[in-house]
ROFI-112150 format. One record per residue (C-alpha): residue number from 1; x, y, z. Coordinates in pm, 1 decimal. Layout:
BEGIN
NUM; X; Y; Z
...
end
This chain:
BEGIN
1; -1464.7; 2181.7; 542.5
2; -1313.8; 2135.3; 889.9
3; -1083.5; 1883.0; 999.3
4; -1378.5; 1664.6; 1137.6
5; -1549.6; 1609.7; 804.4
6; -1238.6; 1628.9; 517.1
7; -1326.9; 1412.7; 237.1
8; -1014.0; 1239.6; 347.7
9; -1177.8; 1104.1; 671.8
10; -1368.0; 851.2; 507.0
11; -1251.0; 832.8; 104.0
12; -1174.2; 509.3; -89.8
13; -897.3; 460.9; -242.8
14; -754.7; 271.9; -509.5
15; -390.4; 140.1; -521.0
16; -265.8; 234.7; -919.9
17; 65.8; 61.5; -933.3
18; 128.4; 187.1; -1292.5
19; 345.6; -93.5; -1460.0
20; 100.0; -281.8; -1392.0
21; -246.3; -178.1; -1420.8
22; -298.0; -35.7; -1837.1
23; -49.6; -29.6; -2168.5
24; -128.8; 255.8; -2351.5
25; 154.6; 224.9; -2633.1
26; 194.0; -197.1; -2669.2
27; 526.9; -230.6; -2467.7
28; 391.3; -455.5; -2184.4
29; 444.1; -240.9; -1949.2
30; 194.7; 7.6; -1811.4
31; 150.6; 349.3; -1820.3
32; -13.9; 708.1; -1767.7
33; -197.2; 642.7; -2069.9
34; -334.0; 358.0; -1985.8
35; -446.3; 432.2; -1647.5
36; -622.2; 752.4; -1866.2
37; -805.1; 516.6; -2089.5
38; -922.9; 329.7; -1812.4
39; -1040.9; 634.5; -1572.0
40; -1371.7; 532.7; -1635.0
41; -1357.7; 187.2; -1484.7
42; -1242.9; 386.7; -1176.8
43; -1523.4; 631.9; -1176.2
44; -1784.0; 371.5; -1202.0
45; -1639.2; 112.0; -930.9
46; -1700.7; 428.1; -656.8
47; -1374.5; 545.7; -568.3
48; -1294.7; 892.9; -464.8
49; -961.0; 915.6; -485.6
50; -648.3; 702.5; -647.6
51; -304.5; 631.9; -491.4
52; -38.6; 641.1; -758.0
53; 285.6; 380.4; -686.9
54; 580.7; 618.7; -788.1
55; 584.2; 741.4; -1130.2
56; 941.8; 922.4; -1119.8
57; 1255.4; 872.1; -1339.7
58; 1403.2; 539.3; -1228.7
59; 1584.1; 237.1; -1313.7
60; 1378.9; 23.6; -1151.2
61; 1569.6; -156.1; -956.3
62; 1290.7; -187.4; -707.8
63; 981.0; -114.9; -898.6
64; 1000.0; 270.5; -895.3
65; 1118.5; 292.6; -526.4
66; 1409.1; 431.0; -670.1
67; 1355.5; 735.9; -767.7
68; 1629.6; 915.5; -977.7
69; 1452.4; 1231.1; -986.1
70; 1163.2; 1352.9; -767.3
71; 1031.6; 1654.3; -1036.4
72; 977.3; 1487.1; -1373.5
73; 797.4; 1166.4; -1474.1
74; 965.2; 783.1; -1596.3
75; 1006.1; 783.6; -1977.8
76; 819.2; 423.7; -1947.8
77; 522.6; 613.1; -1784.5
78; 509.3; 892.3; -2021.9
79; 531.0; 1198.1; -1967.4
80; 528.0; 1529.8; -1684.9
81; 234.9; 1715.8; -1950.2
82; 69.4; 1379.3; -1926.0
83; 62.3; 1359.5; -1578.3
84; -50.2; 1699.0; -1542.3
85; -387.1; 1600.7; -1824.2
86; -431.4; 1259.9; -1610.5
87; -510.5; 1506.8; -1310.3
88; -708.8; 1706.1; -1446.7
89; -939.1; 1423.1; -1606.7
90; -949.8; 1273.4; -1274.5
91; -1037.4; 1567.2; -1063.0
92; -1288.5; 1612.8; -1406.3
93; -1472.7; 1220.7; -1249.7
94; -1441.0; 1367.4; -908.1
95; -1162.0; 1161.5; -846.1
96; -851.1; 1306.6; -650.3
97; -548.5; 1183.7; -701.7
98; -236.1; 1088.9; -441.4
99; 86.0; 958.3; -531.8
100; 366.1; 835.5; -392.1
101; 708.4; 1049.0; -235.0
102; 1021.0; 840.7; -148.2
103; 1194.9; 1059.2; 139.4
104; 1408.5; 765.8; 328.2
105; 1625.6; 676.8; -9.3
106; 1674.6; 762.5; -370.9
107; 1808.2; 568.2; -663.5
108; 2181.7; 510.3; -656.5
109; 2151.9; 711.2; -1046.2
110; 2008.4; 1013.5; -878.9
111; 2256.1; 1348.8; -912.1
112; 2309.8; 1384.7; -520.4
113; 2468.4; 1027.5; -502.9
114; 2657.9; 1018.3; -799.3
115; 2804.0; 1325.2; -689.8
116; 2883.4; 1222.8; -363.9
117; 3045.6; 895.2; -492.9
118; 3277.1; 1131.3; -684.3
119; 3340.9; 1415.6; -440.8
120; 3507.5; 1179.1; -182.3
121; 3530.4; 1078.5; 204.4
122; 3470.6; 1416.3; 399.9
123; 3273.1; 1632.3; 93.5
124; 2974.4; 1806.0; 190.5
125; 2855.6; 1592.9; -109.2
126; 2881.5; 1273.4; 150.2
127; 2689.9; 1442.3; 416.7
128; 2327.8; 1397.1; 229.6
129; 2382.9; 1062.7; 290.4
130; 2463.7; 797.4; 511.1
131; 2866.4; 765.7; 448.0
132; 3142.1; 603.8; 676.4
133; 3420.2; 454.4; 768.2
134; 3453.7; 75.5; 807.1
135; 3568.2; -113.9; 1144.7
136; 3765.6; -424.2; 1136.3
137; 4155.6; -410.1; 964.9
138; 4144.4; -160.3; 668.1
139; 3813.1; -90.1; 710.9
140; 3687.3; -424.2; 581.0
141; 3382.9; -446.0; 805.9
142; 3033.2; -277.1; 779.9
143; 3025.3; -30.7; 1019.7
144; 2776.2; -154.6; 1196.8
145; 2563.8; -482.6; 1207.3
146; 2231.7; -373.3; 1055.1
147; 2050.7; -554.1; 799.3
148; 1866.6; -479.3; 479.8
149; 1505.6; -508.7; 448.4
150; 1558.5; -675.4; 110.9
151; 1831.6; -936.2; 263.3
152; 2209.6; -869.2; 374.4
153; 2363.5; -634.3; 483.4
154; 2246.0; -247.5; 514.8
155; 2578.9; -146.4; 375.4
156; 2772.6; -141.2; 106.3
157; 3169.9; -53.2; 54.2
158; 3260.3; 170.1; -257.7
159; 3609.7; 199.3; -411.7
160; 3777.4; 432.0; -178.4
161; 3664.2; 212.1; 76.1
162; 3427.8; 405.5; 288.8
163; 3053.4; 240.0; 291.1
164; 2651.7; 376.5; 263.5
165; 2380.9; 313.1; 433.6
166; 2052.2; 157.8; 256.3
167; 1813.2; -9.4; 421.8
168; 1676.4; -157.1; 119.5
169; 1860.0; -237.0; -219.0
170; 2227.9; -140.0; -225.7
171; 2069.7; 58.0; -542.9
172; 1875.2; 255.1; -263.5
173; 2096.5; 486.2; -56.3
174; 1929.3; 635.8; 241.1
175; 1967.0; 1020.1; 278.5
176; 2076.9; 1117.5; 583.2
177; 1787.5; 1404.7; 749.3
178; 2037.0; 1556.2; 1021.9
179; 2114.7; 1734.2; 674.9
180; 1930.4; 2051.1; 604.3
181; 1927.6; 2057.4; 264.8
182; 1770.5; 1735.3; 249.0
183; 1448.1; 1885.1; 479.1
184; 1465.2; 2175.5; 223.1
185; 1474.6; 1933.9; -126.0
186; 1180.2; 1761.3; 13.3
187; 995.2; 2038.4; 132.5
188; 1030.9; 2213.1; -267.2
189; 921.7; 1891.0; -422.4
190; 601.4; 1842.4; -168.1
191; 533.8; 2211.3; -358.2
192; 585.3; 2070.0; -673.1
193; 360.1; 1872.1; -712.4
194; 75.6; 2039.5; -530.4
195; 159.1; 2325.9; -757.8
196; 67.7; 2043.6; -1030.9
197; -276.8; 1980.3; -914.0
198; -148.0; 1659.4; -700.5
199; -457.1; 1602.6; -379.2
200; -190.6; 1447.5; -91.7
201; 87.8; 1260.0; -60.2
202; 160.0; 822.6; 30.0
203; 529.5; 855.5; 213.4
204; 686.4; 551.0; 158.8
205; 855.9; 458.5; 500.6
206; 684.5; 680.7; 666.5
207; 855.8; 598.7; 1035.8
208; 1255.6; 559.6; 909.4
209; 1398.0; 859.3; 782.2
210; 1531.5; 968.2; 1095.5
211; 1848.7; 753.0; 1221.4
212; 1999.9; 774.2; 1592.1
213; 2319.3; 959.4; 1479.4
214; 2560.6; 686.6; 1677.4
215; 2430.2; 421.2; 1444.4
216; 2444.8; 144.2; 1732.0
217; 2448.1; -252.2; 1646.5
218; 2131.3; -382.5; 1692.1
219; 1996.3; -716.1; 1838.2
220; 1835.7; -928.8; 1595.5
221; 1497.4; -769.7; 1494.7
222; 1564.4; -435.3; 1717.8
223; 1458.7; -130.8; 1460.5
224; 1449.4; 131.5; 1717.2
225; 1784.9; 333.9; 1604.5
226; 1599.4; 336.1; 1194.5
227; 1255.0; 308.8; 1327.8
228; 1018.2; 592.6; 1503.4
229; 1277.0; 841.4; 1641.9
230; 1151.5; 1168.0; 1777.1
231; 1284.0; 1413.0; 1469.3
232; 1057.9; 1251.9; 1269.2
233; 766.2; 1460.3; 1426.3
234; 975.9; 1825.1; 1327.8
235; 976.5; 1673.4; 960.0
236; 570.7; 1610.5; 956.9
237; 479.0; 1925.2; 1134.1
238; 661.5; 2106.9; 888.1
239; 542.0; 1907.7; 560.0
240; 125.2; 1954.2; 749.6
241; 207.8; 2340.3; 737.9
242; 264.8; 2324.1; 375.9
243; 4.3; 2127.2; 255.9
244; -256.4; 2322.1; 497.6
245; -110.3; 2617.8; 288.7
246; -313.9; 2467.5; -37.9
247; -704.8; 2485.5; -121.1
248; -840.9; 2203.9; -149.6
249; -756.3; 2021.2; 181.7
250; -420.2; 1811.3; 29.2
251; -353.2; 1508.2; 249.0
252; -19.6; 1309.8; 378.7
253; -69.8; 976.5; 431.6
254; 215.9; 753.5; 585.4
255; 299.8; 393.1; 564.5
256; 497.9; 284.4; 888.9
257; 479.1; -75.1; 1024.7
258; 471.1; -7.8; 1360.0
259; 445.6; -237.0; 1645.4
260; 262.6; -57.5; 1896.6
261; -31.3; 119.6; 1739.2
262; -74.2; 398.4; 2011.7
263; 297.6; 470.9; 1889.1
264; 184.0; 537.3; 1479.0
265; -106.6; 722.7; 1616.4
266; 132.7; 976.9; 1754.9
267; 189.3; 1044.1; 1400.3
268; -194.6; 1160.6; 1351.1
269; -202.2; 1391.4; 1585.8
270; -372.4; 1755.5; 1470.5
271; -53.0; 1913.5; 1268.7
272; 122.7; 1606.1; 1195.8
273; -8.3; 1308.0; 907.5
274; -381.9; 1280.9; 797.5
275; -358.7; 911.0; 796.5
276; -184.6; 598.3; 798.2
277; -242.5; 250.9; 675.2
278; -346.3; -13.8; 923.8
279; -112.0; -293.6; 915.4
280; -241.1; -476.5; 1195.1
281; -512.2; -514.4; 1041.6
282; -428.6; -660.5; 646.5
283; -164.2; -882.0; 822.3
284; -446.6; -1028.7; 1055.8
285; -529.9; -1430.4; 1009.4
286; -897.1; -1517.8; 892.2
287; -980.9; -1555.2; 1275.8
288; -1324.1; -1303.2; 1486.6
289; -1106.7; -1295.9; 1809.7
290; -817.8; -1153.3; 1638.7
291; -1000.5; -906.5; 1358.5
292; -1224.5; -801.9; 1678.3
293; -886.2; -722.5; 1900.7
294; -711.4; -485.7; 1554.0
295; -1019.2; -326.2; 1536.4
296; -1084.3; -212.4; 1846.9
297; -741.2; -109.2; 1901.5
298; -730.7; 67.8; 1587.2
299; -1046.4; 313.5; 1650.8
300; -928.5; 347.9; 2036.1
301; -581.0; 454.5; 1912.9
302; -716.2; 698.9; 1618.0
303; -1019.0; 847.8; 1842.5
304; -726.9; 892.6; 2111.6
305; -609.4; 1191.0; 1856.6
306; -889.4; 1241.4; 1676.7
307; -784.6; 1086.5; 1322.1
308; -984.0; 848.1; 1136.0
309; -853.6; 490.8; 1038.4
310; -788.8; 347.7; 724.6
311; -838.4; -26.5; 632.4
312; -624.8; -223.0; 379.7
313; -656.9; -584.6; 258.1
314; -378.9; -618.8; 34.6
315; -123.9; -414.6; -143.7
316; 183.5; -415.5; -423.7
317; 402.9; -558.9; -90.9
318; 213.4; -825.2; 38.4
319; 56.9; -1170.0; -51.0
320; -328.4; -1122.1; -186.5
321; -537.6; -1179.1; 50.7
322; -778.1; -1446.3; -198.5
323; -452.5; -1650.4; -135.1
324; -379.7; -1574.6; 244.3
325; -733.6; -1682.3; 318.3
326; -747.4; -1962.4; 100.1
327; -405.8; -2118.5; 261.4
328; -446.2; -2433.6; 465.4
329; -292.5; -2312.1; 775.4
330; -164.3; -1970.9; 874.0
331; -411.8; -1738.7; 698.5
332; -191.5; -1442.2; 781.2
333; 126.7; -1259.8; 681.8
334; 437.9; -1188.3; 766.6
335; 774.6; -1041.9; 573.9
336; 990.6; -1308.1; 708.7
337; 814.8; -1551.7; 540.1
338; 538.9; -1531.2; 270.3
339; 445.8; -1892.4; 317.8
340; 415.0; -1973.0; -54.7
341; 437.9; -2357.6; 18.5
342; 130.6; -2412.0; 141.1
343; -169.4; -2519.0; -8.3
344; -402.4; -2293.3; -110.6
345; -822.0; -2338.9; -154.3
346; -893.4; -2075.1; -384.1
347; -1241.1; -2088.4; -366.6
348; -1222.0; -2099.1; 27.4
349; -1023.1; -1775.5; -20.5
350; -1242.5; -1583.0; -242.9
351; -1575.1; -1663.9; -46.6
352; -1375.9; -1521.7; 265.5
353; -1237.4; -1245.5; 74.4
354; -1572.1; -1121.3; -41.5
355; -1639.4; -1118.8; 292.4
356; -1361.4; -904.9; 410.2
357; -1469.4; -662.2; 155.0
358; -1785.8; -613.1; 338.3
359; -1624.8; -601.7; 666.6
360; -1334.8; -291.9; 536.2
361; -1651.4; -119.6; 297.9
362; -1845.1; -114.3; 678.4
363; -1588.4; 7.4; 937.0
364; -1546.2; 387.5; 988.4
365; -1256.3; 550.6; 858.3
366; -1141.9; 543.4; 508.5
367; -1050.1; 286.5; 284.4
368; -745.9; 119.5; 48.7
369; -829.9; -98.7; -266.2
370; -562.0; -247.1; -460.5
371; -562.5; -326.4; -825.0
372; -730.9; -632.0; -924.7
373; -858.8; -689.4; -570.2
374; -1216.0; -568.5; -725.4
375; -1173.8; -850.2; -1000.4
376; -1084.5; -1072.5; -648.0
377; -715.8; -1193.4; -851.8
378; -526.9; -1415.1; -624.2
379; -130.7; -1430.1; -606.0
380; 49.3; -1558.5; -868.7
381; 290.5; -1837.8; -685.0
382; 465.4; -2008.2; -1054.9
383; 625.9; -1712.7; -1215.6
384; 938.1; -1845.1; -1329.8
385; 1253.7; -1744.6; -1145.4
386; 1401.4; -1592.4; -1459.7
387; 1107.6; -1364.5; -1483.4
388; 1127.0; -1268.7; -1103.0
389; 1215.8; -894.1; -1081.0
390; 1199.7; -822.7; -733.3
391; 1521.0; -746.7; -588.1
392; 1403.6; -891.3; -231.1
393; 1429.5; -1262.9; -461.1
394; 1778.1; -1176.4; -575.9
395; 1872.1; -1061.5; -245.2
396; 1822.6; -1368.6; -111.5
397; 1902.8; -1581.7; -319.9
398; 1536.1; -1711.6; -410.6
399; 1479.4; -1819.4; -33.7
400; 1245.5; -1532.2; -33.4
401; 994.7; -1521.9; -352.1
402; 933.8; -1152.1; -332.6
403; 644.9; -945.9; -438.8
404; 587.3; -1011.7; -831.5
405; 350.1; -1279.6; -747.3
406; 80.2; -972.6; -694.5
407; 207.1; -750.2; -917.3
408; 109.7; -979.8; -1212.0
409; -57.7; -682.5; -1521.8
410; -427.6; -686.3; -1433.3
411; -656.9; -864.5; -1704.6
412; -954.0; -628.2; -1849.3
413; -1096.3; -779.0; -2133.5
414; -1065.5; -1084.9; -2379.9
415; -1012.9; -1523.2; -2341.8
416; -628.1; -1508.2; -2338.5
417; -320.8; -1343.0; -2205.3
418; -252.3; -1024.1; -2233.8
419; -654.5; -966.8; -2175.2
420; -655.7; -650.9; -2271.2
421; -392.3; -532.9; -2088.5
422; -249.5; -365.9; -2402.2
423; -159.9; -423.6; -2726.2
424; 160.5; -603.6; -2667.1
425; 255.4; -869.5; -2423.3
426; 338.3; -857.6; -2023.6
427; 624.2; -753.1; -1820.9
428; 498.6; -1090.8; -1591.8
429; 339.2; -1375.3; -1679.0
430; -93.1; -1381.2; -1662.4
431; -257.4; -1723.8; -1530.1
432; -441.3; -1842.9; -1823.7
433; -720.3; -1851.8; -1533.9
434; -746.6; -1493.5; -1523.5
435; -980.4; -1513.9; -1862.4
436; -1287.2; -1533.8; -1570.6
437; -1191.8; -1263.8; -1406.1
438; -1152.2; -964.3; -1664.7
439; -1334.6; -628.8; -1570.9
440; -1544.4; -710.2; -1916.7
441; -1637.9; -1040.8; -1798.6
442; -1731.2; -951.8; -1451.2
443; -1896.8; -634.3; -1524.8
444; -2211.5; -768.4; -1634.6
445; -2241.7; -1063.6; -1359.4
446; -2419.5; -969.7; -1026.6
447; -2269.8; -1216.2; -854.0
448; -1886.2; -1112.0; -933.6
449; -1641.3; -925.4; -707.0
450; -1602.4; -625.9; -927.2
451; -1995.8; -628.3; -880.6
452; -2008.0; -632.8; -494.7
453; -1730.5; -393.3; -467.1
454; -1906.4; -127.5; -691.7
455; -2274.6; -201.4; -440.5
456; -2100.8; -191.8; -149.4
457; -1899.3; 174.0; -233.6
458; -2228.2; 269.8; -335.3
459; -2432.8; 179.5; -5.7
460; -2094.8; 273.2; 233.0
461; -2144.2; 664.8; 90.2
462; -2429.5; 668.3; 311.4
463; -2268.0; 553.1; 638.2
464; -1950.5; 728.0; 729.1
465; -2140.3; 929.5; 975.0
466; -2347.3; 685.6; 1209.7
467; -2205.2; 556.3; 1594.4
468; -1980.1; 218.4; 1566.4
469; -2143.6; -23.8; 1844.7
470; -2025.6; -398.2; 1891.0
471; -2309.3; -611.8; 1892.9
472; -2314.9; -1013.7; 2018.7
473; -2387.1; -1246.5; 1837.2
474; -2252.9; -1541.4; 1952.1
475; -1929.7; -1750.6; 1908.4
476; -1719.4; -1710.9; 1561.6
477; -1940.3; -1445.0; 1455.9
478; -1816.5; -1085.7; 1433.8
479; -2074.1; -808.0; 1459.5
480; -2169.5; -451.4; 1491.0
481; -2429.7; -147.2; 1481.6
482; -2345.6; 156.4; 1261.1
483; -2647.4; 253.9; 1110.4
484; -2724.9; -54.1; 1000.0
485; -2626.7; -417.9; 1113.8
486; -2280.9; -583.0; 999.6
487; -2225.3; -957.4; 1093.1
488; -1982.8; -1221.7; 951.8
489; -1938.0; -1605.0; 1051.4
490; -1607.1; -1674.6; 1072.7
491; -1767.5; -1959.8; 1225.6
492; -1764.0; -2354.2; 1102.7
493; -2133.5; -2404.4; 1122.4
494; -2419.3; -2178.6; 977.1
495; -2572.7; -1912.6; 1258.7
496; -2910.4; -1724.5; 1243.1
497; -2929.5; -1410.7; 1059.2
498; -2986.9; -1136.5; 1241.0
499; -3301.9; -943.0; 1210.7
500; -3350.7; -667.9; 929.5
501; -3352.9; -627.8; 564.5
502; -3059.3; -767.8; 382.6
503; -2914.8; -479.7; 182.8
504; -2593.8; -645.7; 118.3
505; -2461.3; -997.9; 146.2
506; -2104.0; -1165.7; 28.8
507; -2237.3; -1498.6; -63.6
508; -2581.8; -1674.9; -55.5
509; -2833.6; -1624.7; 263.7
510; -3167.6; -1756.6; 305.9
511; -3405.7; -1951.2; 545.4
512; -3283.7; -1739.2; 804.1
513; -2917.9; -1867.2; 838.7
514; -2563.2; -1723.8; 777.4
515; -2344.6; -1926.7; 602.3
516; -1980.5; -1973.3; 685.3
517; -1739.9; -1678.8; 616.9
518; -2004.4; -1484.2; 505.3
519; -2086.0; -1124.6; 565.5
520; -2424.5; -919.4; 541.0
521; -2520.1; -574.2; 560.1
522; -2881.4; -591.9; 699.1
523; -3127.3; -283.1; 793.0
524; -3184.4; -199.3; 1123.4
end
């Protein structure tokens, strides 16, 4: 195929974070065997490819995001052979298979940092990562003012007094990429796992790896000196010429929370990423105006280079969106503050999350699915903070509540915790609730979430290549032409339906109206 009509251009994709989505051997925690026994559930909801949350060695410090050792497989998970027989079962279902690479930091237990906390200020061991001095009398002071992502600061002293860098935990040193060797390590395990069978590649931090040399304080907020700097192109040209070297059309796809969205399309261009996930878009509040602006920004910025867009609700980082939506007040999301207070309307949140569905399964480009969000779970907000395992909630103290809340083990079957989840119990807590919303007990209702999801992959096969034309239809309602007619009423008032044969709709329609945040797919 050509670069116009890759399967990547328009694939779904579904978001396997592996602790918590099957238990194959009764520990509570999830793993390659599970997600192997459950392939099928996959292959029937009408995905064509799966995203795979790290699955490296790891203490898991930060859920996997610190990876010990990129070339082998975490003991929890199972094992490398394993992985290697998951692949092949997939690609067996037609299902390709991505998974995660962690090139901004590794685990603070990985063999390049331990050595280069032995070897000493000055080694050559030091210069893979982000070592120096301190400022202030004896070097007491960070050396400069930069924060962590997770809370405090980005630095941390060790006992002969010189400090790292880590953006994140202080478990997760950032390399440093001025160093060759690290463009070489990363370059041999890209081949790695290709070599294994392995379809593309989610880079975690997609936009940070490079860091202005000078490491400057920064103004409150200000990423630009860890944030989008030039190199980073150099490093993506060079990882696009190595996965263009492999049959099969393998894929890199980078996360980067970017402010300016011409700015991450620069990242798309022809021999640089395939694709990049849409932030704008899953942090957007339930509002046409605003979800009208994203998207028309997004497909300007991606036709501007000729890459296709991707669409995301939700992921293992942020809020679900049933509980964004369903929040009464700010329906969006932000990382410096996740809003948990508020009250949330659950069913207000699923009837406009059913509706989002529709709106992501109809837009051109591809498309993310996250665990669960088929079953349409919500976040869980009263985990006990004992059980919390998110570093971001130690980090700061409990002022922020961190990301377990939707990382909660995904119920398949069964009337009570675990639900089928495996044989054993749960690394987190399951609502009690979640009995309603098992992949058993959802299969075999036409009006469910798991249900819509599976129609609308089926009917979106047949519309990746038809013309994307806005279309008005009055105030609060968002619509458009591509192939077939998309509207949604974010308005508070039912609106006439527009003309056509409904092939699709999120909630009830009849007598010629459209309900309130409810979308339809209708024949033109």
């Amino acid at each position: 195929m050509t670069d116009k009509t890759g399967w990547w251009r328009s694939a779904a994709i579904y978001q396997v974070y592996i602790r918590s989505f099957a238990d194959g051997n009764g520990d509570g925690i999830g793993d390659l065997a599970g997600v192997r026994a459950r392939l099928d559930h996959l292959a029937d909801l009408g995905i064509d490819a799966i995203w795979f949350t790290p699955w490296y060695p790891s203490p898991m410090d930060d859920g996997g995001y610190d990876v010990a050792d990129f070339r082998d497989i975490e003991p929890l998970f199972g094992t490398l052979a394993e992985a290697e027989e998951l692949i092949a079962e997939a690609h067996a279902r037609n299902i390709r298979v991505i998974i995660d690479i962690v090139p901004n930091h590794c685990s603070d237990e990985h063999r390049w940092f331990q050595a280069a906390l032995a070897a000493g200020p000055g080694s050559p061991e030091r210069q893979r990562f982000w070592f120096r001095p301190g400022r202030g009398p004896d070097g007491a002071e960070p050396p400069n003012n930069w924060k962590s992502r997770f809370g405090g600061s980005a630095w941390t002293r060790v006992p002969d007094g010189e400090w790292y860098l880590h953006l994140y935990s202080s478990r997760q040193p950032d390399f440093n990429w001025d160093n060759p060797e690290i463009r070489s390590e990363f370059e041999d395990v890209l081949r790695f796992w290709f070599d294994r069978g392995v379809d593309g590649f989610r880079i975690d931090v997609a936009d940070g790896l490079v860091k202005d040399p000078r490491l400057p304080d920064v103004d409150d907020g200000d990423e630009t000196p860890f944030s989008d700097q030039e190199g980073l192109h150099e490093i993506y040209r060079s990882w696009r010429k190595i996965a263009d070297s492999y049959a099969g059309e393998r894929v890199l796809v980078g996360e980067m929370w970017l402010p300016d969205m011409s700015r991450a399309a620069r990242y798309l261009r022809r021999d640089e990423l395939h694709s990049a996930f849409n932030f704008d878009f899953l942090v957007c509040p339930w509002d046409s105006k605003r979800f009208r602006d994203v998207i028309t920004r997004t497909l300007r910025a991606h036709d501007d280079v000729g890459a296709p867009a991707a669409w995301v609700l939700s992921n293992h980082d942020v809020t679900r969106h049933v509980t964004r939506y369903g929040r009464q007040g700010d329906t969006g999301f932000s990382f410096a503050n996740r809003l948990h207070e508020l009250p949330v309307d659950r069913e207000l949140g699923t009837r406009r999350a059913r509706a989002a569905a529709l709106l992501t399964l109809a837009l051109p480009g591809g498309l993310y699915v996250y665990q669960g969000e088929e079953l349409g779970l919500w976040e869980v907000l009263d985990i006990p903070d004992e059980l919390r395992q998110d570093p971001v909630f130690a980090r700061t103290g409990g002022a922020d509540p961190g990301r377990d809340g939707c990382r909660v083990p995904i119920p398949w079957s069964g009337t009570e915790p675990p639900f089928g989840f495996g044989s054993g119990g749960t690394w987190l807590p399951q609502p009690a609730e979640w009995k309603d919303y098992t992949a058993e007990a959802e299969a075999e209702d036409p009006s469910s979430m798991l249900s819509l999801y599976r129609a609308g992959l089926r009917l979106r096969r047949n519309l990746t290549s038809a013309e994307f034309d806005w279309l008005d239809l009055g105030e609060g309602v968002l619509a458009f032409r591509r192939g077939f007619t998309f509207a949604l009423n974010f308005s508070d008032s039912p609106v006439p339906l527009p003309d056509g044969e409904v092939l699709l709709a999120s909630g009830p329609v009849g007598s010629g109206e459209l309900p309130t945040d409810t979308a339809v797919w209708l024949k033109s």
